[in-house]
Backbone as CSV, one residue per row, in Angstrom:
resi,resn,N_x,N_y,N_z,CA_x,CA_y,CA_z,C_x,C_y,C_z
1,UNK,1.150,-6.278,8.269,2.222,-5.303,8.393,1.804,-4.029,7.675
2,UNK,1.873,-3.236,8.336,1.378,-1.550,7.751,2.800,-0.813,7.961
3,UNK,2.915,-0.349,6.853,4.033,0.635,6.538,3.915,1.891,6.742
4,UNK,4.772,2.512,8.200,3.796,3.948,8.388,5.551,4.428,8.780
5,UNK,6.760,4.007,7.774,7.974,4.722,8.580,8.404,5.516,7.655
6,UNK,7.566,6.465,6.266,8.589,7.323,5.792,7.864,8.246,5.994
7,UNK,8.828,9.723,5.207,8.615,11.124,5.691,7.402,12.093,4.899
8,UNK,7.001,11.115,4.193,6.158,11.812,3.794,5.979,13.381,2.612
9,UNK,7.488,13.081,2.143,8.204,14.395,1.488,6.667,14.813,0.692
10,UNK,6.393,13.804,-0.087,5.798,14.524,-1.361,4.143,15.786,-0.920
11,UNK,3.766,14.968,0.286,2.904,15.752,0.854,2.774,16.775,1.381
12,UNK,4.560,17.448,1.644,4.366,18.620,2.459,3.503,19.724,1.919
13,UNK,3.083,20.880,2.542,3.339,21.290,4.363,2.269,20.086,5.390
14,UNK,2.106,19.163,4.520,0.558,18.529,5.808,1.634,17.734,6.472
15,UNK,2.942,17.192,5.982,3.373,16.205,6.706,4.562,17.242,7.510
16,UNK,4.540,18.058,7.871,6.228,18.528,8.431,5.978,18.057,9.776
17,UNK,4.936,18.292,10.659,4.083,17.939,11.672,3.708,16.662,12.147
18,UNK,3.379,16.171,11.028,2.332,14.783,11.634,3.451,13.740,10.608
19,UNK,2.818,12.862,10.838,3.354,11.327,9.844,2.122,11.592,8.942
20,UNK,2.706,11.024,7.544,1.353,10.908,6.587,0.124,10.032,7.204
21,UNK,0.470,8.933,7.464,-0.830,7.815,8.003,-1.546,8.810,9.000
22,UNK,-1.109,9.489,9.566,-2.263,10.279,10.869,-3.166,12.032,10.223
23,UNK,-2.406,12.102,9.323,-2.858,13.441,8.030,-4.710,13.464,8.645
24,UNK,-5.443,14.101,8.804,-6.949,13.725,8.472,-7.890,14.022,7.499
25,UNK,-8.630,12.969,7.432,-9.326,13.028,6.040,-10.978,12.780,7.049
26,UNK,-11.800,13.915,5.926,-13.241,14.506,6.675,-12.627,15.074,8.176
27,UNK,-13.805,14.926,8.434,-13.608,16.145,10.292,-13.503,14.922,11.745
28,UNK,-12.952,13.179,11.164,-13.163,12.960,12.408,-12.057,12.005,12.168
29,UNK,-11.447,11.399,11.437,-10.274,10.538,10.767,-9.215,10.415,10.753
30,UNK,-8.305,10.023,10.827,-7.254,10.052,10.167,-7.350,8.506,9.125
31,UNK,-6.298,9.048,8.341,-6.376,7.878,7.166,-5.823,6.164,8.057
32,UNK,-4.419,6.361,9.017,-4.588,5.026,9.405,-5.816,4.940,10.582
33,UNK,-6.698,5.409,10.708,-7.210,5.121,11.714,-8.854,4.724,11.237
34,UNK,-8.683,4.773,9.594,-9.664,4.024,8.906,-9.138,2.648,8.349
35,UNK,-8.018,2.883,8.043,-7.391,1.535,7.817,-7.392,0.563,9.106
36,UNK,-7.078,0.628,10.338,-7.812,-0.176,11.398,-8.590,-0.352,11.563
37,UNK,-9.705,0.500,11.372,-11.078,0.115,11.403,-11.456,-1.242,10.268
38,UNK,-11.222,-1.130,9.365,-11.144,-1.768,8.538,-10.482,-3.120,8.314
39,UNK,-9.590,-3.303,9.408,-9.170,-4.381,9.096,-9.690,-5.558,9.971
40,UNK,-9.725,-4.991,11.565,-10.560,-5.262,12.412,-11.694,-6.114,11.671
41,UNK,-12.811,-4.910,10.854,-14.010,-5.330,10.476,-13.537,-6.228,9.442
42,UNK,-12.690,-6.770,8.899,-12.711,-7.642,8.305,-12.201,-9.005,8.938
43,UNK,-12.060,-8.826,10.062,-11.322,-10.228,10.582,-10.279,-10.319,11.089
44,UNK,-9.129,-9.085,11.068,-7.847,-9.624,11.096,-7.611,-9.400,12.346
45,UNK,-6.953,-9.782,13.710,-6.729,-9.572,14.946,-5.205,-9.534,14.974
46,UNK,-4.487,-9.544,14.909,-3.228,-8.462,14.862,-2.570,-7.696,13.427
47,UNK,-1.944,-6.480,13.778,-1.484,-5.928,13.666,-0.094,-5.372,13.291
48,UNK,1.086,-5.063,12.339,2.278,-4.600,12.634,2.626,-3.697,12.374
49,UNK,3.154,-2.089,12.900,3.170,-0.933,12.497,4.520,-1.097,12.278
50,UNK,5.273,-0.431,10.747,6.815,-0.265,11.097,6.747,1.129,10.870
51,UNK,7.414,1.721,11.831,7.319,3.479,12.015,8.863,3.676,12.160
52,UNK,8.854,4.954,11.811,10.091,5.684,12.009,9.917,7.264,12.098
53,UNK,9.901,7.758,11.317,9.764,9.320,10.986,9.016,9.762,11.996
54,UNK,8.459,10.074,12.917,7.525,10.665,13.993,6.969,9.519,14.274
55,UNK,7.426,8.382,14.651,6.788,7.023,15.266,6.350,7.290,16.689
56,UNK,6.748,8.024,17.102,6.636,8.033,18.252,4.973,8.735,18.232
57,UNK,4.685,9.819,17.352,3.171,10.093,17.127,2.098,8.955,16.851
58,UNK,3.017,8.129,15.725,1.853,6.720,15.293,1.308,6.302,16.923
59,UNK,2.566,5.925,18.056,2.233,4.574,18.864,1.493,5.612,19.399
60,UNK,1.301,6.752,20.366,1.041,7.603,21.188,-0.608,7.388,20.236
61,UNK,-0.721,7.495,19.419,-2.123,7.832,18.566,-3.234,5.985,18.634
62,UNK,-1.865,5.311,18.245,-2.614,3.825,18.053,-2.880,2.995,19.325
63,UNK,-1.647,3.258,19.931,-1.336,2.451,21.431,-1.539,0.779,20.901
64,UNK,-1.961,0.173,21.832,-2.310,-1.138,21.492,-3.142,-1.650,20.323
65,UNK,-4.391,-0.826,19.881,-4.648,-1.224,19.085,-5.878,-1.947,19.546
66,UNK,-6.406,-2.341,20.594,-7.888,-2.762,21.288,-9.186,-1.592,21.009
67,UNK,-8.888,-0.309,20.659,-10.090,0.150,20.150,-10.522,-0.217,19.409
68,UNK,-10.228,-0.791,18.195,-10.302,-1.368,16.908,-10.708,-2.917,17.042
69,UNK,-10.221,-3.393,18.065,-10.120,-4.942,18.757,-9.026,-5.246,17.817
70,UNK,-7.761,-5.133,17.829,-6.687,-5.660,17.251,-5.751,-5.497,17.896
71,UNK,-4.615,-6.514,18.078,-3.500,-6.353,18.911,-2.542,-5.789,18.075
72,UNK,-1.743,-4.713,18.644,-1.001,-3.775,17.307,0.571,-4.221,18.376
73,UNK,1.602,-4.527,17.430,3.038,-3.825,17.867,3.620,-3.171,17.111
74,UNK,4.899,-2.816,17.132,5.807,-1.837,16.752,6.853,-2.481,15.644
75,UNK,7.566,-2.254,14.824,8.800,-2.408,13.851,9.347,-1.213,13.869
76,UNK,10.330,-0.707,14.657,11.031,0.446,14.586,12.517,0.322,13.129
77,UNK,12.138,1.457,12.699,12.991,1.523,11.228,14.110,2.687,12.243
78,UNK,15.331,2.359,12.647,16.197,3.646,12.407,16.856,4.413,11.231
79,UNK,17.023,3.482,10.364,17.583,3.941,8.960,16.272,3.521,7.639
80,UNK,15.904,4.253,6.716,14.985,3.772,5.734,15.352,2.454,5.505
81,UNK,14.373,1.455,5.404,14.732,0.342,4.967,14.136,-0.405,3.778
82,UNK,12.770,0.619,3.041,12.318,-0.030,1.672,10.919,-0.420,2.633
83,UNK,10.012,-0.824,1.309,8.918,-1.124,1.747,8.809,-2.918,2.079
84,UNK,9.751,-3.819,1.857,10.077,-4.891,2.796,11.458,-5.555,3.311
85,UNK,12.022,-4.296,3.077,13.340,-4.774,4.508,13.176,-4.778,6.135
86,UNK,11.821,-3.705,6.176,11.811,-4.431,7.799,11.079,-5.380,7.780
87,UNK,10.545,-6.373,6.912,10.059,-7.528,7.286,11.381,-8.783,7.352
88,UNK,12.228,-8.312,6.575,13.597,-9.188,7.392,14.355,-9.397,8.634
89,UNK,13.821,-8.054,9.165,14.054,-8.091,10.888,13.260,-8.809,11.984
90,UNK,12.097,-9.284,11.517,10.863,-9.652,11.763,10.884,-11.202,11.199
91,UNK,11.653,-12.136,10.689,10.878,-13.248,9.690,10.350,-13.992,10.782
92,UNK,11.174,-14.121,12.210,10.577,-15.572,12.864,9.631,-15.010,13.282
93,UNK,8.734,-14.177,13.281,7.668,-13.894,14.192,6.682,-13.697,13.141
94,UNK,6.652,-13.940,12.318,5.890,-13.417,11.151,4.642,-14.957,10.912
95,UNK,3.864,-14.892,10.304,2.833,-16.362,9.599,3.461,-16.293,8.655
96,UNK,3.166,-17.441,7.985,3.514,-18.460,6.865,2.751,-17.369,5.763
97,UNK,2.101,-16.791,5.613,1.268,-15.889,4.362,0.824,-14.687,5.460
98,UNK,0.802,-13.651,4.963,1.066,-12.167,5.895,0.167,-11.044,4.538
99,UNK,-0.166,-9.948,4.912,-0.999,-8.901,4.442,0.207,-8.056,4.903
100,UNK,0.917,-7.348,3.685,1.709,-6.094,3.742,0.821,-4.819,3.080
101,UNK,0.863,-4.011,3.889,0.270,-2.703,3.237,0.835,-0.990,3.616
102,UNK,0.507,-0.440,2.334,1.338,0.857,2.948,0.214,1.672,3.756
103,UNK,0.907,2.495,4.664,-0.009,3.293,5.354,-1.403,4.440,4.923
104,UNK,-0.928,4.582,4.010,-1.497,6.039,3.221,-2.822,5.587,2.163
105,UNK,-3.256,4.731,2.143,-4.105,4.663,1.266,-5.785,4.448,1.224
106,UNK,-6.427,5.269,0.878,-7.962,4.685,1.228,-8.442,4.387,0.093
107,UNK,-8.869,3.132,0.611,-9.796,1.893,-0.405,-11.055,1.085,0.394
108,UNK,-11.706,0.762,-0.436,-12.449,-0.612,0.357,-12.849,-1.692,-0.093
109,UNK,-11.106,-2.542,-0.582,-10.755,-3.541,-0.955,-11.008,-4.296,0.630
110,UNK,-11.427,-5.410,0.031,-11.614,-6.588,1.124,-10.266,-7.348,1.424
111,UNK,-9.799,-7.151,2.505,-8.187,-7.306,2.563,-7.894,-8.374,2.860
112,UNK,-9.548,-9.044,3.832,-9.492,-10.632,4.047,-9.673,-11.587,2.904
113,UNK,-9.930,-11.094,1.738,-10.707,-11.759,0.719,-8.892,-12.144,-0.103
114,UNK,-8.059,-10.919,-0.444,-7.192,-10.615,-0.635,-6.357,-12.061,-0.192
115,UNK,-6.159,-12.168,1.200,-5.430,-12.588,2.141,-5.989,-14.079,1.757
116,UNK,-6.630,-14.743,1.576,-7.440,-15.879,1.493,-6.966,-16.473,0.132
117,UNK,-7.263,-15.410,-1.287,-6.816,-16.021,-2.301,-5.901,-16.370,-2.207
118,UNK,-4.888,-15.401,-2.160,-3.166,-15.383,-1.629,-2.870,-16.964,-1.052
119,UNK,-3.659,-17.635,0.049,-3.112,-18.899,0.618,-4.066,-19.774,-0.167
120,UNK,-4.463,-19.619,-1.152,-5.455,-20.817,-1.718,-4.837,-21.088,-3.443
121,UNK,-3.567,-19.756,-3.600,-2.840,-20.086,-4.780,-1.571,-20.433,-4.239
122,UNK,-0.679,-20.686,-5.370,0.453,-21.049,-5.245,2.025,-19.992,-5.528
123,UNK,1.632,-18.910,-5.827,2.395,-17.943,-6.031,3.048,-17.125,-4.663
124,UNK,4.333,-16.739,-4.852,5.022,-16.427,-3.956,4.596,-14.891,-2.960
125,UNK,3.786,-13.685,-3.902,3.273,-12.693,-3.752,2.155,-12.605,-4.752
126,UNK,1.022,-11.952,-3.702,-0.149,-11.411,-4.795,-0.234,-10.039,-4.700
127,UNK,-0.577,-9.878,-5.822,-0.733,-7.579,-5.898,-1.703,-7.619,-6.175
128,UNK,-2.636,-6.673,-5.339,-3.391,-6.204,-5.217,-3.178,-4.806,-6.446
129,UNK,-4.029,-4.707,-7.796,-3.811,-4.359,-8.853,-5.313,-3.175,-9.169
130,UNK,-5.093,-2.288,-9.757,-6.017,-0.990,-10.160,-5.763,-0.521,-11.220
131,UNK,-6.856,-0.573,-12.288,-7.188,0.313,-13.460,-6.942,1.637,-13.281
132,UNK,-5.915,2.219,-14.315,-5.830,3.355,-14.059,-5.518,3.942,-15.947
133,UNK,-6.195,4.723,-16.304,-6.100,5.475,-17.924,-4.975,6.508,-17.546
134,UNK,-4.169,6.716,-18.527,-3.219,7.708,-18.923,-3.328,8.341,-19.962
135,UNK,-3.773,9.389,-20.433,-3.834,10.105,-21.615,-2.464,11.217,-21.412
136,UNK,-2.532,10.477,-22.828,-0.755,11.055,-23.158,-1.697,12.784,-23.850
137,UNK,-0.647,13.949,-23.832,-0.917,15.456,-24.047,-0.226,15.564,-25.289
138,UNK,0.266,14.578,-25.900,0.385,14.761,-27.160,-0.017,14.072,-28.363
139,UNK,0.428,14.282,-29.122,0.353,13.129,-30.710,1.354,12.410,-30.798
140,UNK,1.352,10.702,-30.718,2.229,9.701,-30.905,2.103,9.374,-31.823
141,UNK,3.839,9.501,-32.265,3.741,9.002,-33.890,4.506,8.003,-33.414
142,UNK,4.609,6.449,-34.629,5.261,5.711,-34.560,6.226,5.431,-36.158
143,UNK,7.316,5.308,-35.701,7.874,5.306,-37.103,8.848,4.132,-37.360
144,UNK,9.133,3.965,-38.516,9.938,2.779,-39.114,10.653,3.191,-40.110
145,UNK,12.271,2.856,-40.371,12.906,2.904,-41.339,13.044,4.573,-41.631
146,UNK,12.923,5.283,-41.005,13.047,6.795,-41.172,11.550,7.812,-41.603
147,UNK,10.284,6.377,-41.531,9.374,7.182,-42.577,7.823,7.152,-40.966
148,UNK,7.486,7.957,-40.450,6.513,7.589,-39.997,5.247,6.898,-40.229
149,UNK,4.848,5.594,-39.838,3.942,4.935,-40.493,2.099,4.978,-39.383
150,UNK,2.754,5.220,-38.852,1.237,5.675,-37.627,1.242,6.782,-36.540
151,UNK,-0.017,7.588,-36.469,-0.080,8.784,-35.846,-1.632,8.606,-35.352
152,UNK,-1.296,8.624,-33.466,-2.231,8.848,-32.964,-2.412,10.349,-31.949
153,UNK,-3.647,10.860,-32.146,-3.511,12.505,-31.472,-4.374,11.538,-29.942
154,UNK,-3.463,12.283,-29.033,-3.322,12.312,-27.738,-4.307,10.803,-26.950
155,UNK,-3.604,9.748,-27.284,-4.332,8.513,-26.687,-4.514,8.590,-25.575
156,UNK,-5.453,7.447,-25.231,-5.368,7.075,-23.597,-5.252,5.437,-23.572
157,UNK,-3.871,5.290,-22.610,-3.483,3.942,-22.410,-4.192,3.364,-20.986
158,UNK,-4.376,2.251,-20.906,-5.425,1.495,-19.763,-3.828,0.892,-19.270
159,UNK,-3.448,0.642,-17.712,-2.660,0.502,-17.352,-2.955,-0.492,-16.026
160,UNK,-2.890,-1.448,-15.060,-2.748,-2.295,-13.793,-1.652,-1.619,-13.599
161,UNK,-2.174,-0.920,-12.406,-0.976,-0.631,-11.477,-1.309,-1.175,-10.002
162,UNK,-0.181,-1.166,-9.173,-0.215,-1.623,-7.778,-0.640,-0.961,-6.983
163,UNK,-1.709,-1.635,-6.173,-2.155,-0.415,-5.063,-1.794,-0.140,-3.911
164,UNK,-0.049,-1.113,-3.356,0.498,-0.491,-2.575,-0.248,-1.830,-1.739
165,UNK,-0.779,-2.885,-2.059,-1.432,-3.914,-1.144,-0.683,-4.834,-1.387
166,UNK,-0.219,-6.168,-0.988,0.354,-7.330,-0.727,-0.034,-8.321,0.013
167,UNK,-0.411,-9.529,-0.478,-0.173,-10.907,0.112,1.044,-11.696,0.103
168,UNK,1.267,-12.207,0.715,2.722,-12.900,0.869,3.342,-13.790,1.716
169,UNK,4.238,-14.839,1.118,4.176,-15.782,1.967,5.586,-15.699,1.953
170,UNK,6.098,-15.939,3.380,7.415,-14.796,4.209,8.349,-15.961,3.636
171,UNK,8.286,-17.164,2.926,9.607,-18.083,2.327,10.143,-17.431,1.603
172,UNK,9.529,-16.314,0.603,10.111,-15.799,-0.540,11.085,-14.624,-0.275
173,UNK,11.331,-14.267,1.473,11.569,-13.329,1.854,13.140,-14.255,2.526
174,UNK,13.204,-14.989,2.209,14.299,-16.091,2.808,15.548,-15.656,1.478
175,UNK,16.866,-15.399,2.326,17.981,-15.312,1.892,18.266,-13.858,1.382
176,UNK,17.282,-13.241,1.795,17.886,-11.332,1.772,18.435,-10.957,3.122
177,UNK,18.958,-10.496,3.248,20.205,-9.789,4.716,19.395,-9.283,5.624
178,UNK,18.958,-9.165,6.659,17.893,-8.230,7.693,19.215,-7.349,7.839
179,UNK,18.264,-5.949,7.580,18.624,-4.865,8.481,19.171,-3.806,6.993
180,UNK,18.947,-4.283,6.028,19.778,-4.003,5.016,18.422,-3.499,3.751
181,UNK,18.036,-2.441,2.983,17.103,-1.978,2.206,16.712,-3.184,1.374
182,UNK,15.265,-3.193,1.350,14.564,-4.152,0.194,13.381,-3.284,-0.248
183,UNK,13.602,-3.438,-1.396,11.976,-2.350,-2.357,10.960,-3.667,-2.419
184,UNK,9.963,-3.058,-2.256,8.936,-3.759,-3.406,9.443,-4.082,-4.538
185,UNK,9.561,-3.133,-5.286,10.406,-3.421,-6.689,11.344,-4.280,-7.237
186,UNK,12.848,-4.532,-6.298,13.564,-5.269,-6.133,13.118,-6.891,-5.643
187,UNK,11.885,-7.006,-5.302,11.226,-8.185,-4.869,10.480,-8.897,-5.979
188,UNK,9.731,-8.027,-6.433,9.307,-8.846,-7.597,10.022,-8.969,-8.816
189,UNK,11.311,-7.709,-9.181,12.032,-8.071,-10.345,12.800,-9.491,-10.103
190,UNK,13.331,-9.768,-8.596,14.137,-10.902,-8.358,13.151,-12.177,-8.865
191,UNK,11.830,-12.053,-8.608,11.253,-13.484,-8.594,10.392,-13.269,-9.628
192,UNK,10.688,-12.421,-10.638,10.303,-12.990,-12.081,11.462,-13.210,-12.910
193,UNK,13.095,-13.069,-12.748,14.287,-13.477,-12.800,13.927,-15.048,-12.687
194,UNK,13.680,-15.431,-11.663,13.845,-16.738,-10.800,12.309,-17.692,-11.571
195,UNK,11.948,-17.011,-12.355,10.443,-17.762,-12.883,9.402,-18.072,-11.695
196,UNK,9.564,-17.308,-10.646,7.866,-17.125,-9.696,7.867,-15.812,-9.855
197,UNK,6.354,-16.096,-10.605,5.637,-15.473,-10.985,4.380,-15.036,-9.878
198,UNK,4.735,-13.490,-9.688,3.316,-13.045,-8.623,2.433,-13.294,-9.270
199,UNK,0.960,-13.399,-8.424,-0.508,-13.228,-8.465,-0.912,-11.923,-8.570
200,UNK,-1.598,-11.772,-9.421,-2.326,-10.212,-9.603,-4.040,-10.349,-8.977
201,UNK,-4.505,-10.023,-8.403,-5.564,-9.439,-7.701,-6.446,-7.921,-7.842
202,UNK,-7.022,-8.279,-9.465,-7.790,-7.331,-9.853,-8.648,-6.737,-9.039
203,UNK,-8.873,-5.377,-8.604,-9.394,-4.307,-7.987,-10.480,-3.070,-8.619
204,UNK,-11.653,-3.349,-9.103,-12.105,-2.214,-9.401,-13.108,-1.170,-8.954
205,UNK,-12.655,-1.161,-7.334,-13.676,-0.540,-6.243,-12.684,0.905,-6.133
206,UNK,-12.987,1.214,-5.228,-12.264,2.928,-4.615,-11.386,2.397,-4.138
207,UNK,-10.017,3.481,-4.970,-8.819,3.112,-4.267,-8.021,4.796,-4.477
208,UNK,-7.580,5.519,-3.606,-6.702,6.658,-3.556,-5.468,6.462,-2.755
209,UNK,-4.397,6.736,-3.594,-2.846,6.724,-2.583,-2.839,8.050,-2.382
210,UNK,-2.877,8.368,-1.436,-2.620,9.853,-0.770,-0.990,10.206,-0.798
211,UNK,-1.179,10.356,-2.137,0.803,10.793,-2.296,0.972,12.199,-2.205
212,UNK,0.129,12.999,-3.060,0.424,14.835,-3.068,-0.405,15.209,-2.618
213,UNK,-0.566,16.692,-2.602,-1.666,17.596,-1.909,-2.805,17.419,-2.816
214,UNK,-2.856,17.536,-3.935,-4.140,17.257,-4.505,-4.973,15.908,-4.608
215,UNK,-3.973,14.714,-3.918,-4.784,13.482,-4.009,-5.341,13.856,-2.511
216,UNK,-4.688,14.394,-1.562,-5.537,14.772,0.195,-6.507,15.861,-0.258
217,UNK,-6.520,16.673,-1.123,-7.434,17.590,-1.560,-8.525,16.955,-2.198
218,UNK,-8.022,15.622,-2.825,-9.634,15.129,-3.206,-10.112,14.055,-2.464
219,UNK,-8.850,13.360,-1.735,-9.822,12.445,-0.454,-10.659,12.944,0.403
220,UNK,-10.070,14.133,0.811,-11.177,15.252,1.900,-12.416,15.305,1.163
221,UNK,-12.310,16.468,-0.174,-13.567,15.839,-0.807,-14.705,15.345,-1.419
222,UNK,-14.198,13.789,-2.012,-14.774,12.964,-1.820,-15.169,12.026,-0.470
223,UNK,-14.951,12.288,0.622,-15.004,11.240,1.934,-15.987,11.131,2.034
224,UNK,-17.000,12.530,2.051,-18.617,12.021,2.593,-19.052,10.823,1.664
225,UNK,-18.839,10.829,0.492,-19.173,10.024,-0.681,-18.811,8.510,-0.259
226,UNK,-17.772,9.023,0.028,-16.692,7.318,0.038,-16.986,6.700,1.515
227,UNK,-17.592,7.588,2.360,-17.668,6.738,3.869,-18.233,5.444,4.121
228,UNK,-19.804,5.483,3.283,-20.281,4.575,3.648,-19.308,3.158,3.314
229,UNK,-18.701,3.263,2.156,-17.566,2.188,1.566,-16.478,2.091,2.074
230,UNK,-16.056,2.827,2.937,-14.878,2.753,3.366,-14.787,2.363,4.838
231,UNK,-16.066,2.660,5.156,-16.111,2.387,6.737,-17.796,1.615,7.307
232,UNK,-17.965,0.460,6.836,-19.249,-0.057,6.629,-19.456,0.245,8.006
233,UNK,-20.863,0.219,8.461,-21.188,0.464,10.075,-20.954,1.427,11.011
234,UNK,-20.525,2.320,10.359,-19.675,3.432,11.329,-20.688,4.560,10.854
């Protein structure tokens, strides 16, 4: 399941036009149209686009999905629905363990490798997880009892964050409402409430979420760099 149905706010002016997933990155690309390539070359033979916002550009661009050799269909979003409420519209048609991913991102995480651990553990969702440093712009003091007892000038914290990738096995998706908003967020706070505990799936290859103009300002480029990794054989 590829997530290609929001508007793309944070990117404008590239998105007023296009959907983010079709944006292009280098002179021959678009970003989902490396992400098919890619998935293809890893094995996977279908496909699920949920579009909304200029969907009608995604299908017109993807069509079936046989260039790639993958059978692609559609999840039409009329109202935002979160990054897995349209998989509640969808459960009976879905596998027992499924690859959710958002549209926008170039990496060259092995998605089959991903997908494999995911059904060989026992956890309800795996995240696909990325090193990322934060250096704070100031001096953190820490204090106690009114008296400051430690002062650090401008740290840098090491952080796992999500790369917007998912394994998942569609039981855990049992007893939320179809048709009705579900976050990512709201998914895993519920099922660490409930004591299932996701799988984390350490990542320390190339990974960019193409959220603002300056992350498309540095996917462009870096691409020559990143091609051979991002698009083995091509």
């Amino acid at each position: 399941m590829i997530l290609a149905g929001g508007k793309g706010v944070r990117l404008r002016p590239y998105t007023t036009t296009l959907p983010k997933p079709l944006v292009p990155i280098g002179e021959q690309y678009s970003i989902l149209e490396i992400i098919m390539r890619q998935l293809g070359e890893r094995g996977f033979t279908t496909a699920t686009l949920a579009i909304g916002h200029l969907g009608h550009l995604i299908r017109a661009y993807v069509g079936d999905g046989t260039q790639w050799g993958l059978r692609v269909d559609y999840a039409l979003e009329t109202s935002p629905l979160g990054t897995m409420g349209p998989l509640l519209t969808m459960l009976d048609t879905l596998p027992a363990e499924f690859l959710v991913m958002n549209g926008d991102i170039l990496t060259d995480l092995d998605f089959g490798d991903l997908l494999n651990g995911h059904r060989q553990g026992r956890a309800p969702l795996t995240i696909a997880t990325y090193r990322r440093e934060v250096t704070i712009d100031f001096g953190v003091l820490t204090a106690a009892d009114g008296r400051i007892v430690e002062f650090t000038e401008k740290p840098t914290i090491d952080y796992r964050v999500s790369m917007g990738v998912y394994a998942i096995s569609k039981q855990c998706l049992y007893g939320y409402p179809p048709g009705l908003p579900l976050g990512f967020d709201e998914l895993v706070l519920d099922l660490l409430r409930k004591g299932r505990h996701p799988a984390q799936y350490d990542f320390d290859g190339h990974w960019l979420d193409i959220g603002r103009p300056d992350d498309y300002d540095r996917a462009n480029a870096e691409f020559d760099l990143l091609r051979p990794a991002l698009l083995r054989g091509v």
